[in-house]
N, CA, C and O atoms as CSV, one atom per row, in Angstrom:
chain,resi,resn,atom,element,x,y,z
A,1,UNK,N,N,11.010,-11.415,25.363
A,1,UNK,CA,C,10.373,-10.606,24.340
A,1,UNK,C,C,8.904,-10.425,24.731
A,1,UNK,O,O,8.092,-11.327,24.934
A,2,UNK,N,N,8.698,-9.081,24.802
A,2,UNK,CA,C,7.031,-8.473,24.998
A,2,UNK,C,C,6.435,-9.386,23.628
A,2,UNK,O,O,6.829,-10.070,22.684
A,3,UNK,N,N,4.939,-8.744,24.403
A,3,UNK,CA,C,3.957,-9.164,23.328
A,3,UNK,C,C,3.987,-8.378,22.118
A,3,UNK,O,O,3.409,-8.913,21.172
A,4,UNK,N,N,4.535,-7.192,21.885
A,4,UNK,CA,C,4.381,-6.247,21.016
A,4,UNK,C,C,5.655,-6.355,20.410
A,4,UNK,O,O,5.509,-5.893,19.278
A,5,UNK,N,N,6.741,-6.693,20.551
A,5,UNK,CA,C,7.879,-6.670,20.078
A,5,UNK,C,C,7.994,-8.355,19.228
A,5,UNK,O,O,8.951,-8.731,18.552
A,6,UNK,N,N,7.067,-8.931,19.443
A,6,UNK,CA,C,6.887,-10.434,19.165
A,6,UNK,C,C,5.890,-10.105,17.919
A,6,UNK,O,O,5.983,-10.569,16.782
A,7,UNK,N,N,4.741,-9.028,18.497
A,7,UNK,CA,C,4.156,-9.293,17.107
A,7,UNK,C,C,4.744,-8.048,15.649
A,7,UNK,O,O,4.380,-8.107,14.475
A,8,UNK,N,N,5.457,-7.301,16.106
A,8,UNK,CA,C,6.416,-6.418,14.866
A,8,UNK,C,C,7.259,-7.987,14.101
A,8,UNK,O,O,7.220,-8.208,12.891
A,9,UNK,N,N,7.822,-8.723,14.910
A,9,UNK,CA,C,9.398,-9.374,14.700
A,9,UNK,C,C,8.675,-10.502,13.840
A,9,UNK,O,O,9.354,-11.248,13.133
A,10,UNK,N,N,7.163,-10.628,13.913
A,10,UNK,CA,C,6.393,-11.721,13.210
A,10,UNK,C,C,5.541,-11.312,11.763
A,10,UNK,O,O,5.439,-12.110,10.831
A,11,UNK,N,N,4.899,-9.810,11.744
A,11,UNK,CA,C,4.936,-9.019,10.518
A,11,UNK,C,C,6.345,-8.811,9.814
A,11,UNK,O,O,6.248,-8.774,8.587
A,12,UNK,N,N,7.569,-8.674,10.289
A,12,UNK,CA,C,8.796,-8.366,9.442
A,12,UNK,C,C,9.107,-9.509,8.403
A,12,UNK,O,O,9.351,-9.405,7.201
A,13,UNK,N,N,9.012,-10.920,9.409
A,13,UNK,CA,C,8.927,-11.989,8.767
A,13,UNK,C,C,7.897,-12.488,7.795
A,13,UNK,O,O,8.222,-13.177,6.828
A,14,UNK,N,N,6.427,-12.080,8.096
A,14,UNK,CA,C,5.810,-11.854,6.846
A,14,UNK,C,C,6.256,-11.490,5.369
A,14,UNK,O,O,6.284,-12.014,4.255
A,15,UNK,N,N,6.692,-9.933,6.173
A,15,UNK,CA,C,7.318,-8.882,4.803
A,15,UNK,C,C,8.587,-9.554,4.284
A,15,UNK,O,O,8.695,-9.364,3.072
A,16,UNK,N,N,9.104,-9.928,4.551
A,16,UNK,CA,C,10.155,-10.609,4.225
A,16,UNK,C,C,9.811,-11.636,3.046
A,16,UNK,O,O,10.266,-11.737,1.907
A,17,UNK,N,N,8.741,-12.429,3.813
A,17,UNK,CA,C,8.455,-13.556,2.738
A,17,UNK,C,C,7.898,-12.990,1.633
A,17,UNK,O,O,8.276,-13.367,0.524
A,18,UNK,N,N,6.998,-12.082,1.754
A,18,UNK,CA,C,6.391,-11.191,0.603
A,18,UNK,C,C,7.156,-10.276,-0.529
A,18,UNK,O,O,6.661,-9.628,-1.451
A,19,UNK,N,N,8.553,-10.446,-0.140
A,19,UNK,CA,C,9.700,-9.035,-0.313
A,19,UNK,C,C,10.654,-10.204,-1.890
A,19,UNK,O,O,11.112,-9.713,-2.922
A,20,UNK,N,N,10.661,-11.352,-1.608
A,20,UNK,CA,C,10.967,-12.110,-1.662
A,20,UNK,C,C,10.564,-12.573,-3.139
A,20,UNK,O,O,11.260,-13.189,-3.945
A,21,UNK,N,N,9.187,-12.086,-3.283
A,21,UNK,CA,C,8.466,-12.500,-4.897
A,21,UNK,C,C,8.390,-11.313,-5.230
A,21,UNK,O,O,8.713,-11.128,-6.403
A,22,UNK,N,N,7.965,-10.044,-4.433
A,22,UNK,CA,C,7.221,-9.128,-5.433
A,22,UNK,C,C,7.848,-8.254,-5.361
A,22,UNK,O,O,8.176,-7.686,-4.319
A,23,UNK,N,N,8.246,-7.871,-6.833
A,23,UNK,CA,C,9.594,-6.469,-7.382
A,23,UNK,C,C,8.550,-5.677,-8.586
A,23,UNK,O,O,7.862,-6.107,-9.511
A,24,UNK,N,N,8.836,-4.317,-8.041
A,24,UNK,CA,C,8.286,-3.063,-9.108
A,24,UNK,C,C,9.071,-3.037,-9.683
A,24,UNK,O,O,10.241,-3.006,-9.303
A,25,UNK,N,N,8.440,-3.041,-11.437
A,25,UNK,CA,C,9.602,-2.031,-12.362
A,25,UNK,C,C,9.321,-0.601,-12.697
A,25,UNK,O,O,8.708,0.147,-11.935
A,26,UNK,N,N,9.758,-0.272,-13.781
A,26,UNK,CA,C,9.152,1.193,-14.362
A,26,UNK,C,C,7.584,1.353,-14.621
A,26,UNK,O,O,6.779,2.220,-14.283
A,27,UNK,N,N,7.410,-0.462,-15.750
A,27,UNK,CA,C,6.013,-0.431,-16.102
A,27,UNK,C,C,5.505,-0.709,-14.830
A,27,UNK,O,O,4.769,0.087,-14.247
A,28,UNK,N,N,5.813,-1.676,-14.404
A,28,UNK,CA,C,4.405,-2.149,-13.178
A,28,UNK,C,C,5.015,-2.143,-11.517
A,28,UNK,O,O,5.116,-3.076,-10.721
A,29,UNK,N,N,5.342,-0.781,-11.386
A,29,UNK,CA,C,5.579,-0.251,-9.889
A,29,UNK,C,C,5.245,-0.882,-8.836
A,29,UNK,O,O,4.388,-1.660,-9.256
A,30,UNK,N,N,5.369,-1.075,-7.637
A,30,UNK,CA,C,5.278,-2.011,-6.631
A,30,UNK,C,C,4.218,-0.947,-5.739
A,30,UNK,O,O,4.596,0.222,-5.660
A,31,UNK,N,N,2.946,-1.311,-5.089
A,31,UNK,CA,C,1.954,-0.798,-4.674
A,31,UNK,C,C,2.410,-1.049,-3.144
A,31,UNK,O,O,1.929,-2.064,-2.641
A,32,UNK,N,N,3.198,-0.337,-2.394
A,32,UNK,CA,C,3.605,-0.819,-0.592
A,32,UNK,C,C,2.800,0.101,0.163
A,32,UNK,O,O,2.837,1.329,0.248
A,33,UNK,N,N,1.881,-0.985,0.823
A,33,UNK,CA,C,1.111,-0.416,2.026
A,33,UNK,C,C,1.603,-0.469,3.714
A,33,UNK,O,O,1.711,-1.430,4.475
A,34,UNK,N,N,1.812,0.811,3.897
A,34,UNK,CA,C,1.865,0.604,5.372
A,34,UNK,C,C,0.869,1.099,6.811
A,34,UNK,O,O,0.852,2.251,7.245
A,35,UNK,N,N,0.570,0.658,7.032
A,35,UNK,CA,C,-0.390,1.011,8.644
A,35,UNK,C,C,-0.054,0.992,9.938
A,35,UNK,O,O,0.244,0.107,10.740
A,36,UNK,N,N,-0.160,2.112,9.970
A,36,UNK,CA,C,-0.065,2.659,11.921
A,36,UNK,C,C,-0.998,2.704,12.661
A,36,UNK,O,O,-2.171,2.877,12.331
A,37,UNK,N,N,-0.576,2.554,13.729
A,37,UNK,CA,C,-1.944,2.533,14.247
A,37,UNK,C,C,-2.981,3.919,14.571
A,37,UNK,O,O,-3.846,4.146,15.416
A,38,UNK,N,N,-2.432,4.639,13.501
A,38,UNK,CA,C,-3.712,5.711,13.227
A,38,UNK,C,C,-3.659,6.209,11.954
A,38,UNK,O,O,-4.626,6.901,11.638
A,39,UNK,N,N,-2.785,6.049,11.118
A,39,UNK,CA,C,-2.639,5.683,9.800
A,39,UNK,C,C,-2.633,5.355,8.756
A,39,UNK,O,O,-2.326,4.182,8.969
A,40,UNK,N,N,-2.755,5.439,7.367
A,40,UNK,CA,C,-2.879,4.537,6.353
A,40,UNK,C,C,-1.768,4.824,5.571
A,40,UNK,O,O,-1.860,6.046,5.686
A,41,UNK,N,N,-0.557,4.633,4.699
A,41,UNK,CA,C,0.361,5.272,3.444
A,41,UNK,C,C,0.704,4.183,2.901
A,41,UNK,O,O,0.994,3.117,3.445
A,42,UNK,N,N,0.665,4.504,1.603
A,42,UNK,CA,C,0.865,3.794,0.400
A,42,UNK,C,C,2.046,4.807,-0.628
A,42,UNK,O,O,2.314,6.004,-0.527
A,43,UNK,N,N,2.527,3.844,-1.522
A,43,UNK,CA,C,3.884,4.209,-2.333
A,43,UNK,C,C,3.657,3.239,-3.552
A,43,UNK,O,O,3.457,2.029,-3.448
A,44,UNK,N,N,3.716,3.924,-4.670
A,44,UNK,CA,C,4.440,3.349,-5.709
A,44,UNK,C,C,5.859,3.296,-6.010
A,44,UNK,O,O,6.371,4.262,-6.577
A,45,UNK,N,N,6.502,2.361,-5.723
A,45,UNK,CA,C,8.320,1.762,-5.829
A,45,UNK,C,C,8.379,1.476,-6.858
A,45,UNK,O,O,7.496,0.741,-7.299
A,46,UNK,N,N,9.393,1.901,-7.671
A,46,UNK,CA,C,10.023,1.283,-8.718
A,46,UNK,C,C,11.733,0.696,-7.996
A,46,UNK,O,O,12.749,1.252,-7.579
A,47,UNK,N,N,11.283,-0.614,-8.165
A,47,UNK,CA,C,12.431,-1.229,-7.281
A,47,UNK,C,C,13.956,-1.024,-8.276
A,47,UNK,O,O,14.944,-0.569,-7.699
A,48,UNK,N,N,14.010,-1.246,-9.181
A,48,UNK,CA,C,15.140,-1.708,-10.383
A,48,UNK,C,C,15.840,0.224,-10.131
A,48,UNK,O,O,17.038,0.456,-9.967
A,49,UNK,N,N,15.075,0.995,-10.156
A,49,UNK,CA,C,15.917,2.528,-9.454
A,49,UNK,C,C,15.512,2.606,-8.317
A,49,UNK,O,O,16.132,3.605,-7.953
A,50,UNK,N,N,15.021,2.346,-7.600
A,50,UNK,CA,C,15.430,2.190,-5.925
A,50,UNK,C,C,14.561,3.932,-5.983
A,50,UNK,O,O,15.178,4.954,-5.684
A,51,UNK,N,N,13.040,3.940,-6.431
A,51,UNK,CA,C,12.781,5.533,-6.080
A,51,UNK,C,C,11.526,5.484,-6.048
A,51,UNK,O,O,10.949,5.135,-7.078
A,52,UNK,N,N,10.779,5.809,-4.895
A,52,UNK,CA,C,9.294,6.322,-5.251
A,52,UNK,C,C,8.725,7.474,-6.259
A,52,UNK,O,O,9.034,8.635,-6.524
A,53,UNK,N,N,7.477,6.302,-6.788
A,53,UNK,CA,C,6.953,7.630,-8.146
A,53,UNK,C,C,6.032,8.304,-7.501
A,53,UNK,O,O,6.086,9.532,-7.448
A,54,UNK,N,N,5.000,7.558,-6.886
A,54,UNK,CA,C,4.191,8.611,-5.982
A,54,UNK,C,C,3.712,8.028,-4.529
A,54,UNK,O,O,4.184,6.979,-4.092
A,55,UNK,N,N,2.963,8.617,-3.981
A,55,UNK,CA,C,2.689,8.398,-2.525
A,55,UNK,C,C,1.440,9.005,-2.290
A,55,UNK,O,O,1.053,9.964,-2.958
A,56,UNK,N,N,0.418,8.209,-0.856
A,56,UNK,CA,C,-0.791,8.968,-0.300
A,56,UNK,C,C,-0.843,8.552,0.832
A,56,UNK,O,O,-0.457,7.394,0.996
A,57,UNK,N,N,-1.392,9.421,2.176
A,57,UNK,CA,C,-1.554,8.732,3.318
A,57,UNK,C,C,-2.698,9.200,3.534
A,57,UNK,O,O,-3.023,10.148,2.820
A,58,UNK,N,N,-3.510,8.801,4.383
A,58,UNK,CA,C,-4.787,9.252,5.157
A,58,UNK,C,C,-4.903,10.377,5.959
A,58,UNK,O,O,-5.988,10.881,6.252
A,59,UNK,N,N,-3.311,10.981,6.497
A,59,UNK,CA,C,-3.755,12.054,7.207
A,59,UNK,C,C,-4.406,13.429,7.271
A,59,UNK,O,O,-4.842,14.203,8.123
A,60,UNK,N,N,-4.241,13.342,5.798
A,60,UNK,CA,C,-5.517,14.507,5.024
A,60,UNK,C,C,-6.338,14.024,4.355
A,60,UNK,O,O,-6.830,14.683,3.440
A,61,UNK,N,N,-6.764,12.637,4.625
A,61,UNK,CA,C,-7.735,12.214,3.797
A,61,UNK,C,C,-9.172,12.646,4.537
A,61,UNK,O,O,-9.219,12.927,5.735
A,62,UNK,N,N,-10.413,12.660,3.596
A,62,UNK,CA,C,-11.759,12.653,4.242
A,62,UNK,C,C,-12.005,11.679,4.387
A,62,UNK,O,O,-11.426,10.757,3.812
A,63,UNK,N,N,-13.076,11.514,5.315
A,63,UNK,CA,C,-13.803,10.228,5.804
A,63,UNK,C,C,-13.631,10.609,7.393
A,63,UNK,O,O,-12.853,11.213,8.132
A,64,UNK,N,N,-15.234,9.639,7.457
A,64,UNK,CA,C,-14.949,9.657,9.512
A,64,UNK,C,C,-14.529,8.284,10.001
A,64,UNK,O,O,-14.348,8.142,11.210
A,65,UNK,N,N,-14.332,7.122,9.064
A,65,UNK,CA,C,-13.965,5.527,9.556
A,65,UNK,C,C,-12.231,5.319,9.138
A,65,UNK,O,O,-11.793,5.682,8.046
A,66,UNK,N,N,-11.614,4.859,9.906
A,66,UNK,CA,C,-10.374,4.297,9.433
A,66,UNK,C,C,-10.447,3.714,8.160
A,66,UNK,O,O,-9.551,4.042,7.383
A,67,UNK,N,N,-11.254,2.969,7.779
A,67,UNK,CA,C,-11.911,2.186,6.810
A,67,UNK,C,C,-12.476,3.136,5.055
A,67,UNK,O,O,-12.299,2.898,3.860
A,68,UNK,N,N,-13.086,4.075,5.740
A,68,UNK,CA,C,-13.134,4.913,4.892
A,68,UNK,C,C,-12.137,5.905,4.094
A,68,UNK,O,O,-12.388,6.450,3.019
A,69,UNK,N,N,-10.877,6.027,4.903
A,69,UNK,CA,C,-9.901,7.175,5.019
A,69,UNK,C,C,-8.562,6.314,3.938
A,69,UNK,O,O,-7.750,6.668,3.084
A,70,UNK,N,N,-8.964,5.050,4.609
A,70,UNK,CA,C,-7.852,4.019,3.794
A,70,UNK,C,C,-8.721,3.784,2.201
A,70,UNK,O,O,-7.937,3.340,1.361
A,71,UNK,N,N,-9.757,3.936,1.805
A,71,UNK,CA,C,-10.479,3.557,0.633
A,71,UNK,C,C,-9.662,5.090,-0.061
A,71,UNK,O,O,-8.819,5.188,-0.952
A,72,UNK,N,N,-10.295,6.077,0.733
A,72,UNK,CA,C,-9.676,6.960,0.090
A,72,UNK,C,C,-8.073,7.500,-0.857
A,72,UNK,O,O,-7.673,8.124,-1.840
A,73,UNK,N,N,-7.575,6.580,0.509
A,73,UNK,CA,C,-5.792,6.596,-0.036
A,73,UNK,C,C,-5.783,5.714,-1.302
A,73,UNK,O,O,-4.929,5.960,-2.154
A,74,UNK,N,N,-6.624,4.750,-1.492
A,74,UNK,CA,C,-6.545,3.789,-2.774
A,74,UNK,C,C,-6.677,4.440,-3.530
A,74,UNK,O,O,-5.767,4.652,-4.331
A,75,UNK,N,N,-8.264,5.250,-3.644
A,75,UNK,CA,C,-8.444,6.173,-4.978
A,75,UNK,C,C,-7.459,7.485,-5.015
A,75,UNK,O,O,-7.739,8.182,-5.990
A,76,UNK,N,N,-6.263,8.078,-4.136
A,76,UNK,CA,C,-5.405,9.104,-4.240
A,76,UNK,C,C,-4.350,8.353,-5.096
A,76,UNK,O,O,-3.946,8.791,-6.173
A,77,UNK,N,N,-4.054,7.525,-4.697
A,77,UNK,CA,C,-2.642,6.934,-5.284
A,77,UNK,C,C,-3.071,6.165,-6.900
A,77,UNK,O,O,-2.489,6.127,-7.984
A,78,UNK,N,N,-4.196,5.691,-6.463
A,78,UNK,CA,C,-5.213,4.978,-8.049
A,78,UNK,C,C,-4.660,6.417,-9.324
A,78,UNK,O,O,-3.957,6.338,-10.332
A,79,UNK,N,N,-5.409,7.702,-8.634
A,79,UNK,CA,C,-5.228,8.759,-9.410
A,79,UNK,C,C,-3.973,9.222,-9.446
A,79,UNK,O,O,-3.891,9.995,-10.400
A,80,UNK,N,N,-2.828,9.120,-8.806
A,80,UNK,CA,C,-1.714,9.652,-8.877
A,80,UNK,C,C,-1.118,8.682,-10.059
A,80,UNK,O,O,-0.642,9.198,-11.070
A,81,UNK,N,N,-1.159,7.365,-9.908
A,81,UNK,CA,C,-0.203,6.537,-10.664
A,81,UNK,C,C,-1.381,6.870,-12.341
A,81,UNK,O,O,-0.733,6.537,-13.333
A,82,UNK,N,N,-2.539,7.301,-12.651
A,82,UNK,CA,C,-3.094,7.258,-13.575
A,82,UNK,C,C,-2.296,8.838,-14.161
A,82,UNK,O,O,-2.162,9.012,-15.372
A,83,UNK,N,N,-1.949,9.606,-13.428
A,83,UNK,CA,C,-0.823,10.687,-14.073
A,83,UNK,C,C,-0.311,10.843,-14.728
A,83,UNK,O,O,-0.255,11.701,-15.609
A,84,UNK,N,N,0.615,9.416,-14.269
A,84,UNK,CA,C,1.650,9.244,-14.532
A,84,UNK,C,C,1.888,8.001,-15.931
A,84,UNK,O,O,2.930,7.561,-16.416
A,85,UNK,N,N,0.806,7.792,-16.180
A,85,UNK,CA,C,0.522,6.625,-17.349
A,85,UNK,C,C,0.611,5.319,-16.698
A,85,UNK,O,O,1.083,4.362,-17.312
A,86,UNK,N,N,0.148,5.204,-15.379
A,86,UNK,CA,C,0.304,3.806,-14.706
A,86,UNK,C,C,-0.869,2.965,-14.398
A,86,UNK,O,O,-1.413,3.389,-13.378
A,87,UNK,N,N,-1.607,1.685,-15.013
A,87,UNK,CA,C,-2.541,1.288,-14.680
A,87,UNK,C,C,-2.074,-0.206,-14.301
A,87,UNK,O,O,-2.974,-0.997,-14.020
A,88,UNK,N,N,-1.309,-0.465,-14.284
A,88,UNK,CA,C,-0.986,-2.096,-13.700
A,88,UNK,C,C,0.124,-1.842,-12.610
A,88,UNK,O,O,1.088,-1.232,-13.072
A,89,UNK,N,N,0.188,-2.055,-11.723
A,89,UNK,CA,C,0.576,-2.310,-9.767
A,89,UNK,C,C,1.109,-3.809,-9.833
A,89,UNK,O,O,0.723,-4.640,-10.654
A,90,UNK,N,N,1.953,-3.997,-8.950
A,90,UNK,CA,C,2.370,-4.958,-8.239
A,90,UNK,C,C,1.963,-4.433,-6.610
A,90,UNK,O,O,2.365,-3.418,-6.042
A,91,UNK,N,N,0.988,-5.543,-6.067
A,91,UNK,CA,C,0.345,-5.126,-4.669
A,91,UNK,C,C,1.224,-5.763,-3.632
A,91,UNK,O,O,1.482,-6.954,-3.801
A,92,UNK,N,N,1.858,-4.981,-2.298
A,92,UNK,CA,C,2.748,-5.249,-1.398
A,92,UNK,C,C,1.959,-4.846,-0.038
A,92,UNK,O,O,1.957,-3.790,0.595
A,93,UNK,N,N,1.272,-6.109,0.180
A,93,UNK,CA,C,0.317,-5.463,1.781
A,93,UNK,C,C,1.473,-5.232,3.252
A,93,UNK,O,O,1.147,-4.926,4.400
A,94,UNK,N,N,2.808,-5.493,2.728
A,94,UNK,CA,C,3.673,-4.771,3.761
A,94,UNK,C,C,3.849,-6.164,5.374
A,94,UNK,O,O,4.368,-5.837,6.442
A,95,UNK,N,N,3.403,-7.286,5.156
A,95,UNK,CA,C,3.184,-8.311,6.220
A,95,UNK,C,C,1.875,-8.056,7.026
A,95,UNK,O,O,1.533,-8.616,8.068
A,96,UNK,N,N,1.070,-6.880,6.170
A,96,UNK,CA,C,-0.152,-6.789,7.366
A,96,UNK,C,C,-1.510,-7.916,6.471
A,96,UNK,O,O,-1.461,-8.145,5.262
A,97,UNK,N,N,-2.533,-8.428,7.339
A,97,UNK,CA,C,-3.574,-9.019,6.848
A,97,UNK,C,C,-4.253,-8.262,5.800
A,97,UNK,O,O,-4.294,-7.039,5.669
A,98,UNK,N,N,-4.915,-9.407,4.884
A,98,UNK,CA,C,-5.534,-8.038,3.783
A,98,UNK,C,C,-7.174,-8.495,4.381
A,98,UNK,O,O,-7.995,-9.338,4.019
A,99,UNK,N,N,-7.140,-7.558,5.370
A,99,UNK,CA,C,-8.538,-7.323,5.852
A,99,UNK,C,C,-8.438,-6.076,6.109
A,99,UNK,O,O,-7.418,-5.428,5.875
A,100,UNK,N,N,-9.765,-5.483,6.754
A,100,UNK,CA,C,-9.964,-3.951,7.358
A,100,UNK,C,C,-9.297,-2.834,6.113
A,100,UNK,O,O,-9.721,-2.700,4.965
A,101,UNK,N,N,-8.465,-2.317,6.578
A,101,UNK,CA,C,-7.877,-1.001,6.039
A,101,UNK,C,C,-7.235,-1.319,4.854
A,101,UNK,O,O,-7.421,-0.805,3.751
A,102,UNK,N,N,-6.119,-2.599,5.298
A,102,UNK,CA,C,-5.504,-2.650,3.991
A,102,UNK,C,C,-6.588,-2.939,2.483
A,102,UNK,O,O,-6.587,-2.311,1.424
A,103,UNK,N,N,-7.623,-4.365,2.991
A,103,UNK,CA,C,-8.536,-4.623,2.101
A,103,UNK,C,C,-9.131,-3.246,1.497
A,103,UNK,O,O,-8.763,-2.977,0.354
A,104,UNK,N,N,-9.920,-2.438,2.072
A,104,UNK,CA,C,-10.151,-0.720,1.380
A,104,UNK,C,C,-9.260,-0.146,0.615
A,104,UNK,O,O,-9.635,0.453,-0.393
A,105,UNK,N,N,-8.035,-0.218,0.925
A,105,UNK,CA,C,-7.543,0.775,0.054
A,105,UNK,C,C,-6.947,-0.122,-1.164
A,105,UNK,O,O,-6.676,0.426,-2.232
A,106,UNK,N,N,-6.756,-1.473,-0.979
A,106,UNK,CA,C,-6.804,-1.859,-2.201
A,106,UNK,C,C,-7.910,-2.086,-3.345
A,106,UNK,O,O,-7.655,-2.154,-4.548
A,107,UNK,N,N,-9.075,-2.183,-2.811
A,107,UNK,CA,C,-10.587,-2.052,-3.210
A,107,UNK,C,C,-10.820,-0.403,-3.963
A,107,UNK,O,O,-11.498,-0.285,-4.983
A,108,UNK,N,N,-10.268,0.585,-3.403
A,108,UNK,CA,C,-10.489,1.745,-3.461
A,108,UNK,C,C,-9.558,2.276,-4.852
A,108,UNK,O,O,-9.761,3.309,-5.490
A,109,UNK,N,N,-8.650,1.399,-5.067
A,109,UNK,CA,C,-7.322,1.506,-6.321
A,109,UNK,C,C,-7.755,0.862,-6.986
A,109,UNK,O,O,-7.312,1.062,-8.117
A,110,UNK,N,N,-8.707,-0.169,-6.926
A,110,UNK,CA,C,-9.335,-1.045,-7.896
A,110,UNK,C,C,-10.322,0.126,-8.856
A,110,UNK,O,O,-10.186,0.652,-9.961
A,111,UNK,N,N,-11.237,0.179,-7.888
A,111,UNK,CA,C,-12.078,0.940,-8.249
A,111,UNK,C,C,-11.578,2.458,-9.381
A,111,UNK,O,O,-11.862,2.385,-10.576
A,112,UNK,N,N,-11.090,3.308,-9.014
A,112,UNK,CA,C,-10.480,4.189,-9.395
A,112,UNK,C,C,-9.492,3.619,-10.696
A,112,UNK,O,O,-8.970,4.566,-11.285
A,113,UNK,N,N,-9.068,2.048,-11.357
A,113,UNK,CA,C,-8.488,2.062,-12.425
A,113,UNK,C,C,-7.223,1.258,-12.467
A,113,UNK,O,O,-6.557,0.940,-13.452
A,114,UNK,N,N,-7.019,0.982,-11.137
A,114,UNK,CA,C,-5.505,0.305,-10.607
A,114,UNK,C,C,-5.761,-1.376,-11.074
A,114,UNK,O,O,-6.736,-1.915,-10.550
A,115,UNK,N,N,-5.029,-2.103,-11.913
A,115,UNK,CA,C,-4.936,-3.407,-12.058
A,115,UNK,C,C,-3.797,-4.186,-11.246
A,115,UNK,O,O,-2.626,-4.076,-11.609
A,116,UNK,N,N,-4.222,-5.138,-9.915
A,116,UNK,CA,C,-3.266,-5.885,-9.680
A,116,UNK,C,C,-4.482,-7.258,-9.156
A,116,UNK,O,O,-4.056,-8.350,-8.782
C-alpha cells in the first residue's frame, strides 16, 4: 500500500468512527464536510430520509485563499439552512482535521447563525 492509498484508508476510518455517533434528523440535519484537494462542499443530511436539504461548494465561491473560499461555503450553507427554518446542525468534519479549511467554514456557519 502507497502512501496515498494509506492515508484515504486512515481518513475512512476516521469517518467511520465519526459516522458512528453523529445522525441528522429533520430538526437538526447533519452538517458533512468534504475537501479536495482544490475544493471545499458541504451538505445538510437528514439521515432518518436518507436526502440532502441543501448544499455549497467553493467552486463559485469568492475569495483568493482556500481558507477564505471555505469561510465562505460556511456562510452559503449557514444561509441556505436559515431558509429553510434551520438553526441547529449536527457538525460531520468527514475524517478530515478541524484545522485550515474545514475550521473556516465551520467558523463561517457560526458566524452567519448556524448552532453546533
Amino acid at each position: 500500500m502507497n502512501k496515498v492509498d494509506e492515508k484515504i484508508v486512515k481518513r475512512n476510518r476516521r469517518h467511520g468512527r465519526i459516522r458512528a455517533r453523529v445522525e441528522g434528523t429533520a430538526e437538526r440535519p447533519r452538517l458533512a464536510v468534504y475537501r479536495s484537494n482544490r475544493f471545499v462542499y458541504a451538505q445538510l443530511i437528514d439521515d432518518d430520509k436518507g436526502v440532502t436539504i441543501a448544499s455549497a461548494d467553493s467552486r463559485s465561491a469568492k475569495g483568493s485563499t482556500a481558507r477564505e473560499k471555505a469561510r465562505a461555503v460556511g456562510t452559503s450553507i449557514a444561509k441556505a439552512a436559515a431558509k429553510r427554518k434551520i438553526t441547529s446542525v449536527v457538525f460531520d468534519r468527514g475524517g478530515f482535521l478541524y484545522t485550515g479549511g474545514i475550521k473556516e467554514l465551520a467558523d463561517g456557519a457560526r458566524e452567519s447563525g448556524l448552532t453546533f
